[in-house]
C-alpha positions, 0 to 999 in steps of 0.5 A: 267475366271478371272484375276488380274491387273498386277499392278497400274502403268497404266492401262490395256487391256487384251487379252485372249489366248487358246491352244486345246488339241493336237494343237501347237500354242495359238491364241486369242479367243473373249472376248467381249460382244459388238462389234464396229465395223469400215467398211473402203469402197471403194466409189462407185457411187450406194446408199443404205438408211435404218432406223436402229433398234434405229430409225435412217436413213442413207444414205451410199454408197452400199459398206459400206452395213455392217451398213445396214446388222447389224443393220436394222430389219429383219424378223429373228431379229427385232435388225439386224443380229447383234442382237444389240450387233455389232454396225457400222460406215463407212468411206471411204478409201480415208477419212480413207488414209488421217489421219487413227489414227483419226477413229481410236483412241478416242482423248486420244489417246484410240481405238474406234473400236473392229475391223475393216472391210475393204470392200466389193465390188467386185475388192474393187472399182478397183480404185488406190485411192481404196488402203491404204496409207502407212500410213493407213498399218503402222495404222493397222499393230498396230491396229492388232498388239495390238489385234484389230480385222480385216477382210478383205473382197473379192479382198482386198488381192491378186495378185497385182493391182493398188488397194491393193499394200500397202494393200498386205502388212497386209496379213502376219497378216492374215496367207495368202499369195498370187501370184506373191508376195510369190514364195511358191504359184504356179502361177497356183493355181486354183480358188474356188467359181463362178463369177455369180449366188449364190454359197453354201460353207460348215462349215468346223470347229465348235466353237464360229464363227458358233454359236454365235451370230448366230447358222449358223450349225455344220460341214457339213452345206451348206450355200447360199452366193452370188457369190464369189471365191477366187482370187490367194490366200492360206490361212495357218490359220483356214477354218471355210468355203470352196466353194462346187463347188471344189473337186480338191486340192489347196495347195502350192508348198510344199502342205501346205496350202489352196486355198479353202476358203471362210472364213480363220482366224487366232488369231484376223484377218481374211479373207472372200470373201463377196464383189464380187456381188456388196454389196449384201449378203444372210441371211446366209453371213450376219450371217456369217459376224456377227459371224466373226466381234465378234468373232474378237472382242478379247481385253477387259479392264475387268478382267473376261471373260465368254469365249464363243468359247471354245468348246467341240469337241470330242466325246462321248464314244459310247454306247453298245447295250445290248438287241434287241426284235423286235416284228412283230405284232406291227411293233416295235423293243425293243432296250436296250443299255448302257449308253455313258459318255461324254468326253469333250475337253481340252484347255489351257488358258493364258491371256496377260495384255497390257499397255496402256501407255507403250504397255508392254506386261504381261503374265499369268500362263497357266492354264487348263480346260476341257469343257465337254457338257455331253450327250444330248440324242441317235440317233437310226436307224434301217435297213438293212445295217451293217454301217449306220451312225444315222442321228443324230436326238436325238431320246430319252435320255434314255437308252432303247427305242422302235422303229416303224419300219416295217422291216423283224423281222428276220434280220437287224441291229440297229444303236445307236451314243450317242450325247453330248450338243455340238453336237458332235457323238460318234462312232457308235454302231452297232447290227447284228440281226439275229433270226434263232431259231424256237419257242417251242411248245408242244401239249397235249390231255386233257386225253389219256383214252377212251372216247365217246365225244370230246377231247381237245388239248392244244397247248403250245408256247414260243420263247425267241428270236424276241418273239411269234407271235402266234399259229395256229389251225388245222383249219388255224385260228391264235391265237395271245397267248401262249396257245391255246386250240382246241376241236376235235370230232373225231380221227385223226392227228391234226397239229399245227404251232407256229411262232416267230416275225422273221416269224420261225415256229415250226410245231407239230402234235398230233394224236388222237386215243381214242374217240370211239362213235361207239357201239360194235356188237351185242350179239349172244345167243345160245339156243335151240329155238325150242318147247321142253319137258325138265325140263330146257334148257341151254343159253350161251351168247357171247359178241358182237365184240368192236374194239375201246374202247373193250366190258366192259358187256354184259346184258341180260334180260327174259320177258315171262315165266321167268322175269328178268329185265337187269343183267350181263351176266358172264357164262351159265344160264338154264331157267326151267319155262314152255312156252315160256320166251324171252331173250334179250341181249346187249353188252356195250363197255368201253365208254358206246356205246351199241350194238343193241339188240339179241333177241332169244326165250325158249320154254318149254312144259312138260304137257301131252296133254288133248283129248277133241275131240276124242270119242271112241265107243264100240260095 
């Protein structure tokens, strides 16, 4: 951002002011790059000593811890929670009562500081002398009236006590009002936080405050902080931070208000309750300090401003989820989805010029931007439930991803937010996944032709639902491939299942009726067998019986009197030749089994008989 001088009458500070989108009200927002920073303790009797990060040692009273907090190394930064950006000095109230302007001011009557500190122990040292002096309140009601910061730490503003009853009186710069001093907050308003131990409290808000210098976590995060609670008050600005421990409503008689806080702020002021255990702070509270004291730090003397807690807050547009194909072999789901576009936060700028000399407040045209992070990446989960939330975790940046999730294949859902750079989630997308469909699946016999040997069986799968597992054989063996081929010997039913990764299974069965490796019976020949005295003797022939494949032949051959190698037999023939000729008949079937043989014999004799043992004698 930048800005021109109003004019070369004086100098100039400026503080920059935004409205979000929908809000009602401009509050200041941070426009430094350091800041000094002014802890105004109540002085105790216990000590702290330390070398901060430039080498220096310092010896301060435990409640003026704040130096020590931000400056000292630590194992998270070698420049302190303050990361060398926030510098500290202190002094103690009864000092600061005395002549406030000068820790105030520069002699030139400019400020030193860019925000003041006022704390932190518990009841603020509980001594009268441990209260503003009238005129340390008129001193910082200016100090905040002309953009300074100022945080307040715990039992600095509450109900009154001898050590905040001129100090009660800065609460209206702070939006909180407290009991027995404003009669819109109900006497018996309960308390948040605890007296002892450490207590967890919850970012409420996100912006410049949770995440610079320090990223202390999105909403939602729970943070350790030493024991602390709320005293009799209901903060009417900003909760960044409430206590955990409270689930009751605190509000004031008109409902209005918050009386859970543990960090409140509003435009340059703001209150937290460190300070209730005695100048001790967890790493979480002294990040938290660090963030609030910067992000009080709202005036500059510059004309440009890189503006830091401008953030974007809303959402993406949620994706659409287009394809889901689980796969149970690999335990892994396929998920494609559209890509989600980012939609950004809309702010309202305008920037006050304030005279040095003469205080005259100028201010500028508003002007408008958007502050869009764009999309970071997908959250993607995958169960059994229809309305589960991603974790938030950006699993890829693309749009389509793969999954190891062992889950029932057949039904589940899968969940996908898309995550801007800011953090933010957009609504989710959820996919019911149900795969009821059964796969395809054919079986074919390599031929339906007769045939004497083995037969081969091709089976044949496709599921364009959750995918094909695999096929299994008659045997009880799976293949894990579409096709599949499966060699039989011998006729019968055989049945093949298909399974998709959703574990439907399709069942199929073939029966194979055409392989014939049995021989057909035996010819019957039919002839006279006997010696006889004919010039020929007749031979039928009737095929063996074949009830598979059917007879294709029949053959027959003569040895003997008459020689005839193997010819097909067709009708009736006669044998003539004399003595004795064999035949020898076969049937084969339409595969080529052949019977066993017949064997039937012709015996033919014409010849007259010669006497060559007979003697006839005449007398």
């Amino acid at each position: 951002m930048d800005w021109n001088s109003p004019d070369n009458q004086q100098p100039y500070n400026y503080m920059l002011y935004r409205k979000q989108e929908g809000g009602s009200t401009f509050q200041t927002v941070p426009a430094k790059a350091t800041a000094n920073v002014l802890n105004i303790y109540p002085p105790v009797s216990l000590s702290i000593s330390f070398t901060n990060w430039k080498g220096q040692s310092f010896t301060l009273p435990k409640s003026a811890s704040l130096k020590m907090w931000m400056e000292t190394p630590n194992a998270e930064n070698p420049r302190g929670y303050g990361k060398g950006l926030i510098n500290v000095d202190a002094v103690s109230i009864p000092d600061f009562n005395k002549n406030p302007d000068a820790y105030l001011k520069n002699p030139d009557g400019t400020y030193k500081y860019d925000a003041v500190f006022e704390g932190a122990w518990d009841g603020n040292g509980f001594q009268p002398e441990d209260d503003y002096s009238p005129q340390a309140v008129a001193s910082l009601k200016k100090w905040i009236a002309d953009g300074r910061g100022y945080l307040a730490g715990h039992d600095t503003i509450m109900y009154q006590t001898v050590w905040n009853t001129h100090t009660d009186e800065l609460r209206q710069w702070l939006n909180i009002k407290v009991v027995g001093l404003d009669s819109a907050v109900p006497n018996n308003i309960p308390t948040a936080g605890d007296y002892s131990g450490n207590v967890t409290v919850r970012v409420k808000n996100k912006g410049l405050l949770t995440n610079y210098p320090w990223n202390i976590g999105d909403v939602g995060t729970i943070l350790t902080v030493p024991a602390s609670h709320t005293t009799s008050q209901i903060s009417y600005g900003d909760v960044w931070m409430d206590y955990t421990n409270f689930n009751g409503s605190s509000t004031d008689i008109y409902g209005q208000g918050n009386g859970n806080y543990y960090l409140s702020t509003w435009n340059n002021t703001a209150m937290i309750q460190t300070g209730h255990s005695t100048g001790n702070a967890t790493p979480d509270e002294q990040k938290v300090l660090a963030n609030t004291l910067f992000y009080l730090s709202q005036i500059t003397n510059q004309t440009s401003w890189d503006e830091h807690s401008g953030q974007d807050f809303n959402a993406p547009n949620a994706p659409t989820i287009t394809n889901v194909v689980p796969n149970s072999k690999t335990s892994q789901i396929s998920v494609d989805y559209s890509s989600a576009s980012d939609n950004g936060t809309t702010y309202q700028y305008y920037v006050q010029a304030i005279g040095m000399n003469n205080n005259a407040r100028i201010n500028s045209n508003i002007q408008t931007s958007t502050i869009t992070s764009g999309i970071k990446g997908y959250s993607i989960m995958v169960d059994n439930n229809p309305n589960t939330i991603p974790d938030g975790i950006i699993e890829t940046t693309s749009t389509h991803y793969v999954l190891n999730q062992n889950i029932n294949c057949r039904d589940f859902y899968v969940h996908v937010a898309a995550i801007d750079n800011a953090g933010n989630m957009s609504s989710i997308a959820h996919y019911h996944y149900v795969d009821n469909t059964p796969p395809n699946l054919s079986v074919v016999a390599s031929t339906t032709n007769w045939i004497n040997g083995n037969a081969t069986l091709t089976a044949t799968a496709s599921d364009s639902e959750s995918g094909l597992y695999g096929i299994q054989l008659p045997d009880g063996n799976w293949i894990q491939n579409g096709s599949v081929s499966y060699t039989v010997s011998a006729n019968g039913t055989y049945t093949f299942q298909a399974r998709d990764n959703a574990g439907n299974i399709t069942t199929k069965s073939i029966t194979v009726s055409n392989i014939d490796t049995t021989a057909p019976g035996s010819p019957v020949i039919t002839t006279n067998s006997s010696w006889i005295n004919a010039s020929s003797v007749p031979v039928s022939i009737t095929s063996g019986v074949d009830g598979q494949s059917g007879v294709n032949k029949t053959e027959y051959k003569l040895e003997g009197a008459t020689n005839q190698g193997y010819i097909s037999y067709s009708q009736p023939f006669s044998i003539s030749n004399e003595r004795v000729t064999k035949i020898t008949a076969r049937s084969i079937d339409n595969v080529g089994n052949v019977s066993s043989e017949s064997v039937s014999y012709v015996r033919i004799d014409r010849s007259v008989p010669m006497n060559t043992s007979i003697t006839i004698q005449l007398k």
